[in-house]
C-alpha positions in Angstrom: -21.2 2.0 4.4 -23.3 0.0 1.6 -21.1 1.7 -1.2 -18.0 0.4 1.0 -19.2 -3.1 1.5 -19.6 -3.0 -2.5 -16.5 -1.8 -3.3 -15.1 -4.8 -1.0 -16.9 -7.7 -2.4 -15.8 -6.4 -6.2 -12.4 -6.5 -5.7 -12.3 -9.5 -3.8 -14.8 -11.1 -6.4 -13.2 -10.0 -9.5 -9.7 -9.7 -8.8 -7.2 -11.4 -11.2 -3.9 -13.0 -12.1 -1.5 -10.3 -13.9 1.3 -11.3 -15.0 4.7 -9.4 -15.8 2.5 -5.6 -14.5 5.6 -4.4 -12.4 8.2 -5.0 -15.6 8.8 -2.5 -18.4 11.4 -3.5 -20.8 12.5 -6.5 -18.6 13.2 -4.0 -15.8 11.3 -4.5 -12.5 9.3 -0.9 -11.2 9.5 0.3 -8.0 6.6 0.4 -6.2 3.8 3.4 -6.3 1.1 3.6 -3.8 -1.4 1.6 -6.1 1.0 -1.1 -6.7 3.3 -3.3 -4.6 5.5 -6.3 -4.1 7.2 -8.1 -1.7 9.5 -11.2 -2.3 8.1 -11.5 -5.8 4.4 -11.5 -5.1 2.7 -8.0 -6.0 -0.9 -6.5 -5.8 -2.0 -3.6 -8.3 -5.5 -1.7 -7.7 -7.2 0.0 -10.7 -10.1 1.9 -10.8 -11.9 2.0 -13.5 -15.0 4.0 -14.9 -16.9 1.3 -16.4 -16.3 -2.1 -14.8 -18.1 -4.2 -17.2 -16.1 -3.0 -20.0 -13.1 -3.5 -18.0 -13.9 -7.2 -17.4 -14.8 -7.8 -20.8 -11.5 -6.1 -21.9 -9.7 -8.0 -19.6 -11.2 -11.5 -20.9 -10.0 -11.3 -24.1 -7.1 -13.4 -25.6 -5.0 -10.2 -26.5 -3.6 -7.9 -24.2 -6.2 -5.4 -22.5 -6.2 -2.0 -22.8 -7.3 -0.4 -19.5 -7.4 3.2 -18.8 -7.7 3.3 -15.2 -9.2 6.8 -13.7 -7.0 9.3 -11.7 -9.4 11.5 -10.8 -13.2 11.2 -10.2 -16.0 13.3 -9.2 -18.7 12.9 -6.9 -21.2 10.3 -8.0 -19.3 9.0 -10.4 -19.7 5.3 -10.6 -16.7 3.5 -10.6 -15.1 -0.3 -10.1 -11.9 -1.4 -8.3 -10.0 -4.3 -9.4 -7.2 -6.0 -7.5 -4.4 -7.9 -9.8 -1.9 -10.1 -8.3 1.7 -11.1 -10.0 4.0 -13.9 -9.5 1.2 -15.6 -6.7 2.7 -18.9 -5.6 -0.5 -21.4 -6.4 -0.9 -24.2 -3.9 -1.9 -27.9 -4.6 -5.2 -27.0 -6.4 -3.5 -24.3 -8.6 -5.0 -21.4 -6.1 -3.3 -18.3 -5.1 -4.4 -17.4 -1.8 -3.8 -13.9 -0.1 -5.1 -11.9 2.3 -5.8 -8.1 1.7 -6.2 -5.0 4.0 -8.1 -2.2 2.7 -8.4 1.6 4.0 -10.7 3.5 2.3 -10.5 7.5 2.8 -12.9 10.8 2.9 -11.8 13.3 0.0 -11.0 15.4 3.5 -8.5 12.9 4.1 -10.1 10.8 7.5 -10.8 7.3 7.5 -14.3 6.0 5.8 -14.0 2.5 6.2 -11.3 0.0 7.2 -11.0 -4.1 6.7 -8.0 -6.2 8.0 -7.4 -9.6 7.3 
């Protein structure tokens, strides 16, 4: 449960504002079970293998080049980001959303849950 408590405060700690991630050649994507959108608004999660190169790729003035992981093995240790598109900021300039997360067994039952 400590590994899934983690894995929650990252991504709600480091997630970001991506811009223009569900458009390739000016053409929306539809969406895949790491990314979706509704009305405009979208949320991509990555996992990545090494999350402090990640950030540091990501905090650079040029585009990043992330390579996020499609498989893993056990131990492996790994980061998830959240990125958000097209967030509507309020007053201050803030986007703020809410996020459910499931997290799964590689047998396929639930490990851990969090609803907003």
């Amino acid at each position: 449960m400590k590994t899934c408590a983690a894995l929650i405060v990252l991504l709600l700690f480091c997630s970001g504002i991506a811009s223009a991630q569900w458009q390739k050649e000016g053409e929306r994507l539809p969406d895949t079970p790491d990314r979706k959108s509704v009305k405009g608004f979208g949320g991509q999660l990555l996992i990545v293998e090494n999350p402090r190169a990640f950030i540091e790729e990501w905090q650079k003035p040029e585009t990043p080049n992330i390579n996020p992981v499609s498989t893993a093995k056990r131990g492996d240790l790994l980061g998830a980001f959240v990125l958000f598109a097209r967030c509507k900021p309020d007053a201050q300039g803030n986007c703020n959303s809410e996020v459910d997360y499931a997290v799964y067994k590689p047998d396929g039952s639930l490990y851990a849950e969090r609803e907003a």
